[in-house]
C-alpha positions in Angstrom: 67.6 2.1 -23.6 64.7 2.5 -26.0 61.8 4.8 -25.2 58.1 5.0 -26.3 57.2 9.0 -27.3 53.8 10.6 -27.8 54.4 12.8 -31.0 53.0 16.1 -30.7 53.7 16.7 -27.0 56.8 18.0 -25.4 57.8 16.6 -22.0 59.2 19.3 -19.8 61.9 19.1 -16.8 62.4 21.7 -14.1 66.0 21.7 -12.3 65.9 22.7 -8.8 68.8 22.6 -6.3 70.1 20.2 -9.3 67.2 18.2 -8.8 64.8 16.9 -11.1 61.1 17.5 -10.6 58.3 16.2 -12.8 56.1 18.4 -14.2 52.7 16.8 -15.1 48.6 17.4 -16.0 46.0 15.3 -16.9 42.6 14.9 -19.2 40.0 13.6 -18.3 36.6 12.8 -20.7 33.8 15.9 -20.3 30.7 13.8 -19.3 28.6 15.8 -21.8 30.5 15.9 -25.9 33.1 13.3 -24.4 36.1 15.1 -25.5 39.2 15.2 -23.8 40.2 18.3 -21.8 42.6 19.2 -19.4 41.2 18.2 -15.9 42.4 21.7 -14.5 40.0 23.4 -17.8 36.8 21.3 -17.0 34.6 23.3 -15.5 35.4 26.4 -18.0 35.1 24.1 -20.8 31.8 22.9 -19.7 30.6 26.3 -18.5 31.3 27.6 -22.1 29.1 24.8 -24.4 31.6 22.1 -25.2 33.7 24.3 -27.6 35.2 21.7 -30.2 38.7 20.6 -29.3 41.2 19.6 -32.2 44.0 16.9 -31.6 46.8 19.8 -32.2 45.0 22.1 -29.6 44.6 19.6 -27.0 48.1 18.4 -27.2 48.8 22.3 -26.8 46.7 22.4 -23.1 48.5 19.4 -21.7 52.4 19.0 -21.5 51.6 15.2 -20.7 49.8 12.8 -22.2 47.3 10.4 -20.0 45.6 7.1 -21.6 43.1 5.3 -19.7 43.7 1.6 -19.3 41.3 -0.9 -18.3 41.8 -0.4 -14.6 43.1 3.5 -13.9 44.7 6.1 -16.2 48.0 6.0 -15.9 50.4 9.2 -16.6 53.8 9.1 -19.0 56.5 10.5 -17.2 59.5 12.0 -17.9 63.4 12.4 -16.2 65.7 14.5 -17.2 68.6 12.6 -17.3 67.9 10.1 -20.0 65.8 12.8 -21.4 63.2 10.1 -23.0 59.6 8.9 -22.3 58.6 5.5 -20.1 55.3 4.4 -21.0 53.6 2.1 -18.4 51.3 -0.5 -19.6 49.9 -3.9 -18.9 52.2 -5.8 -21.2 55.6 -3.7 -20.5 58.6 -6.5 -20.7 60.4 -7.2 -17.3 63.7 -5.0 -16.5 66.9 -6.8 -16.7 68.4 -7.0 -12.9 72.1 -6.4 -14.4 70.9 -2.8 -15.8 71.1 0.2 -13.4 67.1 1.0 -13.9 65.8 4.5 -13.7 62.4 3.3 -14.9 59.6 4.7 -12.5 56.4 3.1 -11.5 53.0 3.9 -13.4 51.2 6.7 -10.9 47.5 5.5 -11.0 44.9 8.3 -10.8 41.1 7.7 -10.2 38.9 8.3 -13.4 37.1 10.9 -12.4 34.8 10.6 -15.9 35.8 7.2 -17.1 33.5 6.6 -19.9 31.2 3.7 -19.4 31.7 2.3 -22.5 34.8 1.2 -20.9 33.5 -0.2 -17.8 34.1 -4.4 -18.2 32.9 -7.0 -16.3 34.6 -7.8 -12.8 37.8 -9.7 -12.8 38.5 -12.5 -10.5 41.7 -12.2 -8.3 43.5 -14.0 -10.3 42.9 -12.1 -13.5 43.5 -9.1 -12.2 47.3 -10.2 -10.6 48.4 -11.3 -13.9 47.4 -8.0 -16.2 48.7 -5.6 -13.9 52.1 -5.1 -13.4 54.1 -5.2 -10.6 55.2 -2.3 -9.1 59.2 -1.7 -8.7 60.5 -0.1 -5.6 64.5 1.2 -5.6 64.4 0.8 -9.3 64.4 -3.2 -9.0 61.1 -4.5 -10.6 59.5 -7.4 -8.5 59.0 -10.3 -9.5 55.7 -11.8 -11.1 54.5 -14.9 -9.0 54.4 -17.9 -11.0 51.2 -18.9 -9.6 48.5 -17.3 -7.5 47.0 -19.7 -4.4 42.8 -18.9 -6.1 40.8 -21.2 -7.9 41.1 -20.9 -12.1 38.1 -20.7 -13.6 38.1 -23.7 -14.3 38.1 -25.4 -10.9 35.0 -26.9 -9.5 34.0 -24.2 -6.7 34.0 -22.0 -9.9 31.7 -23.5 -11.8 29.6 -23.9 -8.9 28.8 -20.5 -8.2 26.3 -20.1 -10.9 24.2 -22.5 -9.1 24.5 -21.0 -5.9 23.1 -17.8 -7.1 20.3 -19.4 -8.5 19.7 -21.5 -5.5 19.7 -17.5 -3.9 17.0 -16.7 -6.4 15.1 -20.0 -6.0 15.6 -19.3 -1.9 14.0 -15.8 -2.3 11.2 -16.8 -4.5 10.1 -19.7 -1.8 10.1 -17.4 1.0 7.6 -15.1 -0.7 4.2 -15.9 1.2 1.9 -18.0 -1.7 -0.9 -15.2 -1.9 2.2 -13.1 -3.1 3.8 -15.9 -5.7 0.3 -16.4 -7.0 -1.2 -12.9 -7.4 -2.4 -12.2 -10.8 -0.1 -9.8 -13.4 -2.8 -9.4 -16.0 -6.6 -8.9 -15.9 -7.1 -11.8 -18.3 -5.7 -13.8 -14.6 -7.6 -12.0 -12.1 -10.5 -14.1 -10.8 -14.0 -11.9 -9.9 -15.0 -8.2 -10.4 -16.8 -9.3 -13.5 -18.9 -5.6 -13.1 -16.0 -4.0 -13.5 -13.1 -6.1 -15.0 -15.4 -8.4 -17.5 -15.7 -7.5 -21.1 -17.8 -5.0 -20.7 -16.7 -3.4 -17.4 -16.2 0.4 -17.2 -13.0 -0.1 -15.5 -10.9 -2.6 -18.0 -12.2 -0.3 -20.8 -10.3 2.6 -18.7 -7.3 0.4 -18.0 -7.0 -1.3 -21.9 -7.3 3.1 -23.3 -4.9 4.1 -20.7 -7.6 6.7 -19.3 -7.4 5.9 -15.4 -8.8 8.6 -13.5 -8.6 9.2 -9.8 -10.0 6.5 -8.0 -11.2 4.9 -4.6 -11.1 0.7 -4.6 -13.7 0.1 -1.7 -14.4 -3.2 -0.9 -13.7 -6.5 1.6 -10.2 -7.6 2.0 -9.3 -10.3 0.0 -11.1 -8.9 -2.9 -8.6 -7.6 -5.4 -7.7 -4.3 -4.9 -4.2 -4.0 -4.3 -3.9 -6.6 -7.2 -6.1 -4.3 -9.5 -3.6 -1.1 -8.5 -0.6 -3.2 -9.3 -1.9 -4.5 -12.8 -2.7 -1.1 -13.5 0.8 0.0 -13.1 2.5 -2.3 -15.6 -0.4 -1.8 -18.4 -0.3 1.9 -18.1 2.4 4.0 -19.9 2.7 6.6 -16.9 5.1 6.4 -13.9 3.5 4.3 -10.5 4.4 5.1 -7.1 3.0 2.5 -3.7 2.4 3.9 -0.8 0.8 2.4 2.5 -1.3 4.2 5.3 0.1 1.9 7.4 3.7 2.6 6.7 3.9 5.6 5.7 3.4 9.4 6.7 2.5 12.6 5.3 6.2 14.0 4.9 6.9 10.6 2.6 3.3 11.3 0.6 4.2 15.0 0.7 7.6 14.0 -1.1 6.3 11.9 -3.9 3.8 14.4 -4.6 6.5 16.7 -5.0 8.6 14.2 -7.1 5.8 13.6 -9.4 5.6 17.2 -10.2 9.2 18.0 -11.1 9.1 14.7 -12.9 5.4 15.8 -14.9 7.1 18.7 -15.9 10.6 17.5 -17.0 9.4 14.3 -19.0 5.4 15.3 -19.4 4.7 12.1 -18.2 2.0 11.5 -15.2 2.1 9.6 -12.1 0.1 7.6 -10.3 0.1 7.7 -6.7 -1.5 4.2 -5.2 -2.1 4.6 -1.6 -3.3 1.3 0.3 -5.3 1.7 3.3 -6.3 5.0 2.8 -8.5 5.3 5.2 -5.9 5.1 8.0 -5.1 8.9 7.0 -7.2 11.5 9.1 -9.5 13.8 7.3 -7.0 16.6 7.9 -3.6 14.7 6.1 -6.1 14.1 3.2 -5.8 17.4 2.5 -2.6 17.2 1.2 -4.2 15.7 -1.6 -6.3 17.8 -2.7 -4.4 20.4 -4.9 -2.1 17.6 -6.6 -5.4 15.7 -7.8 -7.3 18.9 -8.8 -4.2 20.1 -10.7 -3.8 16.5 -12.8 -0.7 16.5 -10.7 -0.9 12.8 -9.7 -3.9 11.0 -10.3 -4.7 9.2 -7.1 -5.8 5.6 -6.3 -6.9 4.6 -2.9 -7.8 1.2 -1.7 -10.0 1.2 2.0 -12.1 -1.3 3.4 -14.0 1.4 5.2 -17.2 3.0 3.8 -15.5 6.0 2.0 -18.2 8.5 2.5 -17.5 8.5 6.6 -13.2 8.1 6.1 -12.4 10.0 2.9 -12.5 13.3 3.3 -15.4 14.5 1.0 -13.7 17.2 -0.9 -11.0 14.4 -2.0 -13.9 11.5 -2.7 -15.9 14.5 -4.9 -12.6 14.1 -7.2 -12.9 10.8 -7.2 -14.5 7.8 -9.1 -15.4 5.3 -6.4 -15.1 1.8 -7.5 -17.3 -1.0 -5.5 -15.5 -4.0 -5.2 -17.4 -7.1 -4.2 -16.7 -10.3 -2.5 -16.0 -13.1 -4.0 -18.4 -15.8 -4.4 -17.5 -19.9 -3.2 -16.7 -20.8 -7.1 -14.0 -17.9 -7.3 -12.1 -18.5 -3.9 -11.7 -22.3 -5.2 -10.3 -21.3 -8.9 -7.8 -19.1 -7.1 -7.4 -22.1 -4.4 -6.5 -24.5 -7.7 -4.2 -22.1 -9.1 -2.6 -21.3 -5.9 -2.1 -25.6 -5.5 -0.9 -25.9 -9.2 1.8 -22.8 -8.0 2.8 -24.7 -5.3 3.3 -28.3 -6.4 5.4 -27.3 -9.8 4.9 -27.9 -12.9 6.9 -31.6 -12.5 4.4 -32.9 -9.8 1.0 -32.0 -11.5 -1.6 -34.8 -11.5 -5.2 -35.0 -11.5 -5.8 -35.2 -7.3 -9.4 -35.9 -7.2 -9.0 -35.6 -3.4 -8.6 -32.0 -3.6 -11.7 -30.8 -4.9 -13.7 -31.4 -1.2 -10.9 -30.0 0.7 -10.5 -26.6 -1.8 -14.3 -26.6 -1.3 -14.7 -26.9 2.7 -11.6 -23.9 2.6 -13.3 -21.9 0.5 -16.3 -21.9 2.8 -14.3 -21.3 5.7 -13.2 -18.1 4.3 -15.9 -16.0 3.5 -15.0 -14.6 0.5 -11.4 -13.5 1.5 -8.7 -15.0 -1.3 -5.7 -14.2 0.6 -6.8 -16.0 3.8 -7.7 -18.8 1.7 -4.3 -18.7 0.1 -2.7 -18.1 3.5 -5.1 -21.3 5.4 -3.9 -23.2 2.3 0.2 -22.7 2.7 -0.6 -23.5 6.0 -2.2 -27.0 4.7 0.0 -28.1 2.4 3.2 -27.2 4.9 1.6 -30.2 6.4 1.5 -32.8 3.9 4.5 -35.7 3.5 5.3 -34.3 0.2 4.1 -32.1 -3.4 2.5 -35.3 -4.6 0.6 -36.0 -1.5 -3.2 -35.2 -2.4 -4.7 -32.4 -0.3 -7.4 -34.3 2.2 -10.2 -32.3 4.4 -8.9 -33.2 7.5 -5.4 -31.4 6.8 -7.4 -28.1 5.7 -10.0 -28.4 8.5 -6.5 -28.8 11.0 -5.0 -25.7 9.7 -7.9 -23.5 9.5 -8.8 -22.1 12.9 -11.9 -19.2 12.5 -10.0 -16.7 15.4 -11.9 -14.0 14.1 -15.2 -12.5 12.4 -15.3 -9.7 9.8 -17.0 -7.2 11.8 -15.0 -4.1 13.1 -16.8 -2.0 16.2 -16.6 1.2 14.4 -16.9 0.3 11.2 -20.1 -0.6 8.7 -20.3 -4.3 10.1 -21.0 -2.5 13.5 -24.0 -0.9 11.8 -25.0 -3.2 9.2 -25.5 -6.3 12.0 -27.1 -4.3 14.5 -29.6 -3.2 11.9 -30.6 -6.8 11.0 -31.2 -7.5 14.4 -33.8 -4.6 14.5 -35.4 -5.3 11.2 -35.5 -9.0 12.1 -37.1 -8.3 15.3 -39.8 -5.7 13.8 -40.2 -9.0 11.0 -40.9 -11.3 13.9 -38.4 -13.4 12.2 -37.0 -14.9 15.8 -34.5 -17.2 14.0 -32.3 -14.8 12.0 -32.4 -12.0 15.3 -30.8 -15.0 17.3 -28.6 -15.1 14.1 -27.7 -11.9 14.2 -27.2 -11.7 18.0 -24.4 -14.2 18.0 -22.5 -12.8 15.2 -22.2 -9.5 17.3 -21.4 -11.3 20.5 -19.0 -14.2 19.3 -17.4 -10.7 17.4 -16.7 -9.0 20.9 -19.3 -6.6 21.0 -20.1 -5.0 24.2 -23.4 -6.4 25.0 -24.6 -2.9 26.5 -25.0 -1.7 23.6 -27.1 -4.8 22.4 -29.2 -4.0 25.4 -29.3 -0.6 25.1 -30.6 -0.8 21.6 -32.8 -3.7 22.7 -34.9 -1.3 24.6 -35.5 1.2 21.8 -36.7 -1.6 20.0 -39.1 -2.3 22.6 -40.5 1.1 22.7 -40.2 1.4 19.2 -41.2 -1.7 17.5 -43.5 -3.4 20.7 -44.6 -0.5 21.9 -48.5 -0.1 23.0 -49.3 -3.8 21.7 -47.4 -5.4 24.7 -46.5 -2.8 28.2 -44.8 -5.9 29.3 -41.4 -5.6 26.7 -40.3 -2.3 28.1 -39.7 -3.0 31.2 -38.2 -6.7 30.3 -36.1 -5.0 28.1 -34.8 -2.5 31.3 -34.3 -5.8 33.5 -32.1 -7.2 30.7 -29.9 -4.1 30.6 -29.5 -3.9 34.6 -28.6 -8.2 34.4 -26.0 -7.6 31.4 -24.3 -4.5 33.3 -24.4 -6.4 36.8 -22.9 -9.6 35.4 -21.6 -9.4 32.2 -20.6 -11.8 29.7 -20.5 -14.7 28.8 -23.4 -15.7 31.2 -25.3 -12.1 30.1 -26.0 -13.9 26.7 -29.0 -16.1 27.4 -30.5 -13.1 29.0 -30.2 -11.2 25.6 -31.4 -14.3 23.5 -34.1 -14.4 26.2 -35.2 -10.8 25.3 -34.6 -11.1 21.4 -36.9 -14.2 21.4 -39.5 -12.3 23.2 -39.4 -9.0 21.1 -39.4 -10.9 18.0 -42.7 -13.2 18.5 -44.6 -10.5 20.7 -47.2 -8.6 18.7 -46.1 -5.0 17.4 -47.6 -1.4 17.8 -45.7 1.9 16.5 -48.5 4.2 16.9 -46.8 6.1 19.5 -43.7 5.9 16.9 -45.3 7.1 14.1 -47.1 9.6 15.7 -44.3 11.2 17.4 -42.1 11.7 14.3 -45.1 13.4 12.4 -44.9 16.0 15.7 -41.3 16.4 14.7 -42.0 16.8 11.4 -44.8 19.4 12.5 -42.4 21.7 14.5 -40.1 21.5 11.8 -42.0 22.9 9.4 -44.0 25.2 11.6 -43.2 28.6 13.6 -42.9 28.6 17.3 -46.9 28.8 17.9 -47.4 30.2 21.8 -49.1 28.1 24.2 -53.1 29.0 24.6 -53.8 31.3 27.4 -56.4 28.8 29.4 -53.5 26.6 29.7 -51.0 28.3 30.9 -49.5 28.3 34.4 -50.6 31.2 36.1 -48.1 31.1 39.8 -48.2 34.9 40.8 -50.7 37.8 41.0 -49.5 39.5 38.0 -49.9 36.6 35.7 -53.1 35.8 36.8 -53.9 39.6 36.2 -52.9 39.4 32.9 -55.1 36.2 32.2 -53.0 33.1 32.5 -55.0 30.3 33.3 -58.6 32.0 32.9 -61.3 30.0 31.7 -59.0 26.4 32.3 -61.3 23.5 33.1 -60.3 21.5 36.2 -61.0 18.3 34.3 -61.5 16.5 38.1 -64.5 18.6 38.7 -66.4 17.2 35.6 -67.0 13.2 36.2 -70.4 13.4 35.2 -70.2 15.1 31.8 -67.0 15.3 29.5 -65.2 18.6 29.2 -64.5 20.8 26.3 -61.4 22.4 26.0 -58.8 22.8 23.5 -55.2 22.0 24.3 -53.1 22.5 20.8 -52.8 25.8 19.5 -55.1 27.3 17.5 -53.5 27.2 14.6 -53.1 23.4 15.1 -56.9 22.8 16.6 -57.6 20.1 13.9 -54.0 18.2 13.4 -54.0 14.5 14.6 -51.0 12.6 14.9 -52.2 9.3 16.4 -53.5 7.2 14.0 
């Protein structure tokens, strides 16, 4: 019988209870120099710097010898009564069935540091049955099957699966919404922001020299700014992290704060940390932030809707550049609307669709300068039509647009900014646009209480002494609105906005009472005059309250003259 030996290694036997037993070790690759050490030495060979191994001293630390195959290592071992070396391997002949075979199966051992040079691509089923061998059991080697019951490569479900994971793919990318499959990769695609993103904006010249500070995005949604943050993070050459307000919490900010750090100091390379909806953390978890952005840790973008000076805490926005972000005009939402039809109908069913102009136009009104519900009205629309070639008509965008809310947010700055036009418009005597304005805050959901309540400190305010009969109008409106409520209170408050608006104005009384606060403010405490004061008991009147006081009353037939302001305030006037 021949035998296959490994020069330069010894196989050794140990008899016991005239038995044989094998005697074995293995190698395996160190993951660092990639030298081959005995498994049981590893850790001491690693420990002491990768000493350098020659081929004589290796074969001196194992007994066996161990080769690594394409699958698993596989061990040579040796019996001691033919006293030779069986090496298994992929190609090893079939044993003769009329020979008394001592030949032992390969033992397969799990490469603990199989190089990856040597990692190949999976093997079908097939394959893999015919290069490995077939184990033997009782010395008696089974069998190869002539043929294996799987498709060859060649068959037609094999050829087919290429296709299928490309129809996956092609699956995956239609799912994706269309404000998502059309959102802009570079800023020479991204539609608006000319202030900052055009040639001469401060922020592209900070993107295009790789100098991004710290930054909030304020603005509308629909504007750009998540799209800004993600353009950002494939021009720059520092790491990017996303994170959401609305999705995440302080322990998952806290960790890639910490993450940036170990990585800032291993590679030198920054982070940036992009959190969207910023505002949605309280004034206290935006704390966290404040020692990773003023140690250059992270550099932080945040992208709000809210007015950053009342939701960012100010410590964090004083670190911050604060980038406006404005919305976009009628001509931008309908470039992004073309680009967003293009996307959609392929580059095989282009054609000029005169048809589509009016309908992109009428959406882009309806969306008040929002591009991703004008993407998301138009997927809608075009889910609608027979087919990609089918031009896009008004009807279809006026059926799949449906206006189920306004932009205006109860604590927010629409809250405030609307409720301020209706005051100014008022005091303007401008009745149309303060029936404008009332609407917007009723069809909104506003509670019209506070419309009334406000209502009557416009009255005071803005009517004042020029008409007595707004105040208490004003007061009747409040009692209707809280006794019936809406929607029938509404009339009542268009009723009172008309009549505010065309009524004449006064703010004498307004006027002059803010120049009294003004004159307290800047004055000491001055005590009241003695004539004047009230004088209810014996002592008091002893001490002089109230002597000399004019019973004005008692003096019809000739005016009185007394002083009433302090004396050191005897000639200030502060109605005009």
């Amino acid at each position: 019988m021949s035998s296959h030996t490994n020069k330069g290694s010894k196989p050794q036997t140990t008899s016991i209870a005239n038995s044989q037993v094998l005697i074995f070790s293995s190698t395996v690759q160190c993951p660092i120099c990639h030298q081959w050490v005995v498994a049981t030495k590893i850790n001491a060979h690693i420990d002491a710097n990768c000493p350098d191994y020659s081929s004589n001293s290796l074969q001196k630390q194992a007994s066996t010898h161990m080769e690594i195959d394409d699958d698993f290592p596989k061990l040579e071992i040796t019996t001691s009564n033919h006293e030779e070396k069986t090496k298994s391997s992929s190609n090893t002949s079939t044993a003769s069935p009329s020979k008394t075979s001592t030949s032992t199966s390969p033992v397969r051992i799990a490469p603990l540091f199989a190089p990856k040079a040597q990692q190949q691509p999976p093997k079908s089923a097939a394959s893999s049955l015919e290069s490995r061998p077939m184990p033997t059991f009782g010395g008696i080697k089974r069998q190869q099957p002539s043929s294996v019951d799987t498709p060859s490569s060649s068959s037609p479900a094999a050829a087919a699966q290429p296709v299928k994971r490309s129809k996956r793919t092609d699956a995956a990318l239609e799912s994706m919404p269309l404000a998502a499959r059309v959102r802009p990769i570079t800023l020479t695609d991204f539609v608006g922001q000319e202030e900052l993103l055009g040639p001469d904006g401060i922020l592209k010249k900070l993107i295009d020299h790789d100098r991004i500070p710290s930054m909030v995005l304020w603005g509308p949604p629909g504007c750009g700014k998540t799209t800004i943050a993600r353009i950002i993070s494939k021009m720059t050459k520092s790491r990017f992290v996303e994170l959401s307000a609305t999705s995440h919490g302080t322990a998952d900010v806290k960790k890639a704060f910490e993450d940036a750090k170990g990585h800032l100091m291993l590679t030198g390379q920054k982070t940036f940390v992009f959190i969207d909806e910023i505002h949605r953390f309280t004034k206290t978890q935006q704390d966290l932030f404040l020692p990773y952005v003023e140690h250059g840790t992270i550099h932080l973008i945040g992208a709000t809707t809210e007015n950053p000076s009342f939701k960012v805490n100010g410590a964090l926005l004083s670190r911050c550049k604060v980038f406006v972000l404005k919305r976009l005009d009628q001509d931008q939402i309908e470039a992004i609307l073309t680009r967003g039809l293009e996307k959609w109908r392929g580059e095989e069913n282009q054609a000029d669709h005169s048809k589509d102009k009016e309908a992109l136009k009428q959406l882009a009104v309806y969306s008040d300068g929002d591009a991703r519900t004008a993407l998301n009205t138009l997927e809608i629309a075009v889910s609608l039509l027979p087919s990609k070639q089918h031009p896009l008509e008004l009807d279809t965008v006026k059926g799949a647009f449906q206006k189920s809310h306004l932009l205006y947010d109860r604590n927010g700055d629409q809250h405030y900014d609307i409720i301020s036009a209706l005051h100014k418009s008022i005091r303007g005597s401008d009745a149309d646009a303060a029936l404008y304005w009332l609407g917007r805050m009723l069809v909104a959901g506003e509670d019209p209480l506070y419309i009334a309540r406000r209502l009557v400190r416009c009255a005071s305010e803005d009517i004042g002494l020029a008409d007595n009969t707004a105040l208490p109008l004003a007061m009747a409106t409040y009692t209707a609105c809280e006794k019936i409520g809406m929607p029938e209170c509404d009339t009542i408050l268009a009723h009172l906005v008309v009549h505010l608006a065309e009524t004449k104005k006064s703010v004498r009384s307004y006027k002059a009472y803010n120049l009294v606060k003004q004159t307290i403010k800047d004055n000491p405490a001055y005590p009241v005059p003695m004539h004047i004061r009230n004088a209810p008991t014996t002592l008091m009147k002893d001490l002089g309250y109230g002597q000399g006081y004019k019973y004005n009353p008692d003096y019809e037939e000739q005016p009185v003259e007394q002083t009433y302001l302090p004396d050191e305030l005897l000639f200030e006037r502060f109605l005009e």
